[in-house]
KOLVO-60289 format. One record per residue (C-alpha): residue number from 1; residue in three letters; chain; x, y, z. Coordinates in steps of 0.001 Angstrom, whole numbers, padded with zeros to 6 digits, always signed. Example, Ala and Ser with C-alpha at 12.3 -4.5 7.8 and 13.67 -1.06 7.14 Angstrom:
 resi resn chain       x       y       z
    1  Ala     A +012300 -004500 +007800
    2  Ser     A +013670 -001060 +007140
***
This chain:
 resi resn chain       x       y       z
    1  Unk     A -002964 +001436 +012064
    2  Unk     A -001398 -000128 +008930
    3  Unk     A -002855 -004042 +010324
    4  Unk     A -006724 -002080 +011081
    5  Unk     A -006224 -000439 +007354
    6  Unk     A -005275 -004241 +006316
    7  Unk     A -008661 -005593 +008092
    8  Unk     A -010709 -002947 +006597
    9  Unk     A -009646 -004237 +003421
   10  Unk     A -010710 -007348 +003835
   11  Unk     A -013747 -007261 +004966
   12  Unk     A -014695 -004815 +001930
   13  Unk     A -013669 -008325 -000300
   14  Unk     A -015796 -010194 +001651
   15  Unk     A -018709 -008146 +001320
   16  Unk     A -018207 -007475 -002064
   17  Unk     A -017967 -011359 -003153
   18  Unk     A -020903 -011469 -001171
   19  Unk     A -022743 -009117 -003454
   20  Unk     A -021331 -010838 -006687
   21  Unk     A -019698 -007199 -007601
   22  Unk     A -016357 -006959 -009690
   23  Unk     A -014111 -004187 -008511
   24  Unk     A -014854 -002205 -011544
   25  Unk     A -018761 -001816 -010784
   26  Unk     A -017817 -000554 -007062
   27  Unk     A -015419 +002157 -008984
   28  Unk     A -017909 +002746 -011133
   29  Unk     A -020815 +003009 -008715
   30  Unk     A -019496 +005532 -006144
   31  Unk     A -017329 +007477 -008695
   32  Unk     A -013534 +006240 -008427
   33  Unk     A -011045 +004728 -010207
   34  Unk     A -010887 +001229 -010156
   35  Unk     A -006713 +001624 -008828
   36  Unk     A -008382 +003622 -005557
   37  Unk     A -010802 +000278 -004821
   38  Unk     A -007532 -002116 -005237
   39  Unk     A -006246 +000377 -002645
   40  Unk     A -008409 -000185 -000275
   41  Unk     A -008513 -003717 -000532
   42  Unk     A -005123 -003763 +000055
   43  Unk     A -005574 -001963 +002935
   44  Unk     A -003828 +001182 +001729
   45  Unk     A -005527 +004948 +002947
   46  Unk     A -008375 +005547 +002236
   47  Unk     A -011254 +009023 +002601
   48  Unk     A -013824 +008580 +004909
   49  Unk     A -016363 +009617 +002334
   50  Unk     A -015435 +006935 +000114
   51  Unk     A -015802 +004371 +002610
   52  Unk     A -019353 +005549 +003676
   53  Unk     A -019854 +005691 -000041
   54  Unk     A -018726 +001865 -000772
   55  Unk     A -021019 +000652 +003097
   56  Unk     A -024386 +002176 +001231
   57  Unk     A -023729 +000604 -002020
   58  Unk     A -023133 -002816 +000118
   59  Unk     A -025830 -002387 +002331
   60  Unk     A -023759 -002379 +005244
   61  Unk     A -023048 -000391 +008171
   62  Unk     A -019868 +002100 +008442
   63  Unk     A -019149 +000417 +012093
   64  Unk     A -019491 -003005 +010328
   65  Unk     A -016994 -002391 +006909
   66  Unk     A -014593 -000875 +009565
   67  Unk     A -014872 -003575 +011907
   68  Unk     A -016193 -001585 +015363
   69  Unk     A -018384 -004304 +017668
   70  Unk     A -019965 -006870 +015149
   71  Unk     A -019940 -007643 +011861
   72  Unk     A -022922 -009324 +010468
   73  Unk     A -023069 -011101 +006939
   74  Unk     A -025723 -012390 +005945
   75  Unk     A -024333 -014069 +002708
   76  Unk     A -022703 -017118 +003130
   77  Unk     A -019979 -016558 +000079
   78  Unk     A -019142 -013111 +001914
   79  Unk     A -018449 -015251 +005443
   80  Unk     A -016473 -017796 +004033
   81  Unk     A -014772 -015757 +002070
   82  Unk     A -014009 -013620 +005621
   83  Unk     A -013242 -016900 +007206
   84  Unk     A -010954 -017767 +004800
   85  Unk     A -009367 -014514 +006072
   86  Unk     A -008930 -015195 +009348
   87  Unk     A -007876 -018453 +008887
   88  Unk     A -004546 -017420 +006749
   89  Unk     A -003470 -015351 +009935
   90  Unk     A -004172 -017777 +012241
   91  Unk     A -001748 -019481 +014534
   92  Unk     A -004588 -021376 +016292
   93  Unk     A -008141 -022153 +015335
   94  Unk     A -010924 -023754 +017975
   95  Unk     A -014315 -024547 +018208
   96  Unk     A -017284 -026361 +018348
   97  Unk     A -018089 -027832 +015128
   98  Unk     A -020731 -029593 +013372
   99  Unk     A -020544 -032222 +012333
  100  Unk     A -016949 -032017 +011853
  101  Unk     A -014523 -029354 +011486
  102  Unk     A -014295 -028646 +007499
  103  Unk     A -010987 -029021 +007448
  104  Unk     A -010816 -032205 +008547
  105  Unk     A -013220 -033404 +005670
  106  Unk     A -011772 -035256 +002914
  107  Unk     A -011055 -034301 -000737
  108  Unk     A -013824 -037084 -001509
  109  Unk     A -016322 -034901 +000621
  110  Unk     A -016222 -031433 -001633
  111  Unk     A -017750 -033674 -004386
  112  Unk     A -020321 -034807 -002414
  113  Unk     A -021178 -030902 -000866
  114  Unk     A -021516 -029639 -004258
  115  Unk     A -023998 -032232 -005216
  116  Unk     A -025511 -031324 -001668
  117  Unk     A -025716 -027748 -002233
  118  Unk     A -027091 -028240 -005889
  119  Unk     A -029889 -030768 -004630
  120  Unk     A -031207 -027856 -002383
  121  Unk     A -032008 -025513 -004454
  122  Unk     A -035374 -025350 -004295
  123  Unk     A -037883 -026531 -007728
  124  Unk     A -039149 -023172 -007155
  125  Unk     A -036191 -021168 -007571
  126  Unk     A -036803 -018091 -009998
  127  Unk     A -032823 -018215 -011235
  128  Unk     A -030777 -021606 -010666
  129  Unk     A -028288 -020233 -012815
  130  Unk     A -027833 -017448 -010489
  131  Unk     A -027946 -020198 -007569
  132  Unk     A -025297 -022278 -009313
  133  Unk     A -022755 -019740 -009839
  134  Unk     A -023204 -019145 -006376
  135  Unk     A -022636 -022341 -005717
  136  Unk     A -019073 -022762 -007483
  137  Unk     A -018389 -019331 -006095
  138  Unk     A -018485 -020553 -002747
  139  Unk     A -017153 -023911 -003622
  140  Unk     A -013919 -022158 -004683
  141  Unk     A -013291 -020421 -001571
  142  Unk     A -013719 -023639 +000294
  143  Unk     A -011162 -025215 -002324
  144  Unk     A -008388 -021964 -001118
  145  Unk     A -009149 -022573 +002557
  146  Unk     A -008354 -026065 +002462
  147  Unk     A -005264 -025734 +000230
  148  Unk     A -003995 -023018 +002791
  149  Unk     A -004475 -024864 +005878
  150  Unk     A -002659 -027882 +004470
  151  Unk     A -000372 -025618 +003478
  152  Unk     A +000382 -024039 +006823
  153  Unk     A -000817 -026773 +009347
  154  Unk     A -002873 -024325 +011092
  155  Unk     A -003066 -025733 +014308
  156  Unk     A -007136 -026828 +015062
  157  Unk     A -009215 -028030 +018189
  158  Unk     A -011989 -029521 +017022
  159  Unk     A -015148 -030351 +019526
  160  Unk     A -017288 -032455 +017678
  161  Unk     A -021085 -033749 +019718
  162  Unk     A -022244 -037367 +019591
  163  Unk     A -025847 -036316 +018809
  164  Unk     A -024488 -034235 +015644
  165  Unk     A -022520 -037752 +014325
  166  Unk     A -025636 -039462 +014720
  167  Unk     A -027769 -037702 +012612
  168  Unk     A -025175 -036988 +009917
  169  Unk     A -024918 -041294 +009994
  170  Unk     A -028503 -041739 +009458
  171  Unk     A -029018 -038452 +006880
  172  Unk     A -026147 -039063 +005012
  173  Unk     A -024281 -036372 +002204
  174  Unk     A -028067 -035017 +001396
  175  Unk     A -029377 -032076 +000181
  176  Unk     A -033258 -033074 +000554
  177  Unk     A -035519 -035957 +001866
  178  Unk     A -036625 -037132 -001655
  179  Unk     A -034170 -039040 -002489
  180  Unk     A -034445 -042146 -004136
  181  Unk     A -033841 -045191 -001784
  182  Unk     A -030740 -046331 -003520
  183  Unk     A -029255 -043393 -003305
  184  Unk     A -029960 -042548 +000639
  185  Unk     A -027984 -045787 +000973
  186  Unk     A -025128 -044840 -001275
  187  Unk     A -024609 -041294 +000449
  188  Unk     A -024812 -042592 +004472
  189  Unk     A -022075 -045536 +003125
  190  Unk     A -019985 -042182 +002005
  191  Unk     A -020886 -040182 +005769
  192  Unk     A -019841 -043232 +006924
  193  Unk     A -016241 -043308 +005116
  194  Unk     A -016215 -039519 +007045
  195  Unk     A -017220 -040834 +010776
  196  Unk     A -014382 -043699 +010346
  197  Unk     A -011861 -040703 +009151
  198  Unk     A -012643 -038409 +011933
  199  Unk     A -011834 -041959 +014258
  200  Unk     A -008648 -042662 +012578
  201  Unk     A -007738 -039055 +013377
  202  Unk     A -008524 -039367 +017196
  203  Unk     A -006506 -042222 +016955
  204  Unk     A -003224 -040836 +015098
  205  Unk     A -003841 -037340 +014830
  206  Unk     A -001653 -035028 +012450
  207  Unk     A +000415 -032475 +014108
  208  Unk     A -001814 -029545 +015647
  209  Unk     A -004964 -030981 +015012
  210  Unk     A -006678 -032113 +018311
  211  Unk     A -010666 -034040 +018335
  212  Unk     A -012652 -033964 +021431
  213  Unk     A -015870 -035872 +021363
  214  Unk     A -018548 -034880 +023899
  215  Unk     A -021774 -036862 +024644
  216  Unk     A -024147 -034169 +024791
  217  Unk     A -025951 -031767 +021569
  218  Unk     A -023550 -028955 +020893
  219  Unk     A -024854 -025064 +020543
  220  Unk     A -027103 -025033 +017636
  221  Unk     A -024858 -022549 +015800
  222  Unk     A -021419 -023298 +014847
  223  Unk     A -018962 -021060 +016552
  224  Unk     A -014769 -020715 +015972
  225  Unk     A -012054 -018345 +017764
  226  Unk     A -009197 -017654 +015308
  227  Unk     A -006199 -016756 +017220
  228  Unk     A -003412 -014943 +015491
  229  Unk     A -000094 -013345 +016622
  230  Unk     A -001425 -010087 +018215
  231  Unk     A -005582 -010486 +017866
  232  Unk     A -008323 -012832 +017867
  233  Unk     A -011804 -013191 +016805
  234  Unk     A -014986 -015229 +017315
  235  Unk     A -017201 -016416 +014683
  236  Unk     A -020484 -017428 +014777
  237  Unk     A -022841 -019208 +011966
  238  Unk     A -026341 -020482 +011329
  239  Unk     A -024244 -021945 +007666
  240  Unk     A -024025 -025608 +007371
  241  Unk     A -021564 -027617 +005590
  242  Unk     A -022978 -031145 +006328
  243  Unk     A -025725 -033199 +005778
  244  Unk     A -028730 -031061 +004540
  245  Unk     A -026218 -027915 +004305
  246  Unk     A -027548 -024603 +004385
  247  Unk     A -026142 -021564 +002611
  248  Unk     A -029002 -019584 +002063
  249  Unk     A -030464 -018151 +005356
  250  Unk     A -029416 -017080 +008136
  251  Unk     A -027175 -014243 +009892
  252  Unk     A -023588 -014993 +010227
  253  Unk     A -021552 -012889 +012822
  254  Unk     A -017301 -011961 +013617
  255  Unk     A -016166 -009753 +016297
  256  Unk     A -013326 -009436 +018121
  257  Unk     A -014181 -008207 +021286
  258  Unk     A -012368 -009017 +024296
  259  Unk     A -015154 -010187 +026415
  260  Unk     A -016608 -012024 +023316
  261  Unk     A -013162 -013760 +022698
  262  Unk     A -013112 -014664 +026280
  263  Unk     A -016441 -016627 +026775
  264  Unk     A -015782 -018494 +023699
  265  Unk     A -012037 -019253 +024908
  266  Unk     A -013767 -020639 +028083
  267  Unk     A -017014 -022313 +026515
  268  Unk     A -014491 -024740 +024328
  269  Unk     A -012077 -024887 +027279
  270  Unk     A -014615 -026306 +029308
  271  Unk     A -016530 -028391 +026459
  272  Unk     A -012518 -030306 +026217
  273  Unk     A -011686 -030858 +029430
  274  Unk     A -014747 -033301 +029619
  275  Unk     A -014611 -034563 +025917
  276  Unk     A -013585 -037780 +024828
  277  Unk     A -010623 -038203 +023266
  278  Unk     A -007807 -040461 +021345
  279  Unk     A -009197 -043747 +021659
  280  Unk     A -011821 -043136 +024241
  281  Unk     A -013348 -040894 +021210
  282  Unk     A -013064 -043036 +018789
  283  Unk     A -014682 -045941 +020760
  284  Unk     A -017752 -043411 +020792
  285  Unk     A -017784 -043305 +016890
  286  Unk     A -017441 -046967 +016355
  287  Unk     A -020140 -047830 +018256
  288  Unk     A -022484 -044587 +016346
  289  Unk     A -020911 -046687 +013187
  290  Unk     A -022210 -049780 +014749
  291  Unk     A -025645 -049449 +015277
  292  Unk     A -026485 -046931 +012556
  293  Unk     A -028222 -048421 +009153
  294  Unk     A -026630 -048089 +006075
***
């Protein structure tokens, strides 16, 4: 009960990031104190009421704040933030990744994603303030989930596809086709610096983290299973981190249920048992390196 009450908890956070709302303006909105709200997010007891209260003010679903089937998001701070979640309790983290598993980007690459991410927002957009502070919101989460999982070595099976590798070589770290030529050039140099990471990893890989590379495209949407200690969940997401990344549409989607958990468990299990891997993998990337144009 007390671990459900926990969950509950944070998936209100999530959501709430996700709606750029302070804990004070929920409080405010649904007529508590602001001490109840903490409550709750710290997965403390809680009136029915008041959660159906704080679901309508998010615009979510009872079933989804309390976590029954699937929870949707269809913000992209709110699912990192909720990923960010999952990772901290997880003893094990797998899945099918592209390009690359985040955290096996480097530090160099969170410059380039926030240049990404500011290069597509769109001339058109009404606020790019607002889109900005998004931005940096999400940004900082990313920053926290990286500093944890170095933190904890949280164990990670990464598949990664050929295909994907590919076109993040010949894209490069780019938010949008207009580009000047110059700077096309200067951005697939810096995927490139990635691709050669990813092969030194294959090569010598830290402890717990474990690259397959398979020669065939990968599921168009990224998917992960977070294993803890006594639960697991899937996740699935149309949000991209790499070349051309995309935080602005799309549905994002967790659940935990068994039969969900198990198709996942078997999709990667089968996707590594014919991946490349060590230096068979990292042949595969040298020779992407090779014959892509910089």
């Amino acid at each position: 009960m007390a671990e459900h009450l926990a969950e509950i908890g944070r998936r209100l956070r999530a959501y709430r990031l996700g709606k750029n709302l302070t804990v004070s303006k929920i409080a405010e909105s649904i007529g508590v104190s602001r001490a109840a709200v903490y409550r709750l997010e710290r997965g403390e007891l809680v009136k029915i009421e008041t959660l159906e209260k704080i679901s309508e003010l998010l615009e979510i679903s009872l079933p989804s704040l309390m976590g029954v089937g699937v929870e949707y998001y269809a913000n992209a701070v709110a699912f990192f933030e909720r990923m960010r979640q999952l990772e901290e309790n997880a003893v094990h983290v797998l899945g099918n990744f592209s390009p690359f598993s985040f955290l096996l980007l480097s530090d160099e690459y969170m410059g380039h994603l926030r240049t990404m991410l500011v290069e597509g927002i769109p001339d058109s957009h009404r606020d790019p303030e607002t889109a900005l502070a998004t931005i940096d919101g999400l940004l900082a989460i990313l920053h926290e989930r990286r500093r944890v999982a170095g933190t904890r070595h949280t164990p990670v099976l990464s598949i990664v596809s050929a295909p994907d590798i590919e076109r993040f070589l010949h894209s490069g770290l780019v938010g949008r086709f207009d580009l000047p030529g110059e700077v096309v050039r200067e951005r697939r140099l810096a995927a490139a610096r990635e691709v050669e990471r990813v092969a030194i990893l294959l090569e010598h890989p830290p402890i717990g983290v474990q690259i397959g590379v398979i020669e065939d495209q990968a599921p168009s949407q990224t998917f992960q299973v977070f294993e803890a200690a006594d639960s697991a969940a899937v996740t699935l997401s149309p949000y991209r981190l790499g070349d051309h990344p995309n935080i602005t549409s799309g549905i994002a989607m967790v659940t935990t249920t068994p039969e969900a958990v198990r198709l996942f468990k078997t999709t990667v299990t089968e996707q590594w048992s014919r991946a490349h891997k060590g230096e068979a993998g990292a042949r595969i990337l040298a020779a992407l390196l090779a014959r892509t144009p910089r």
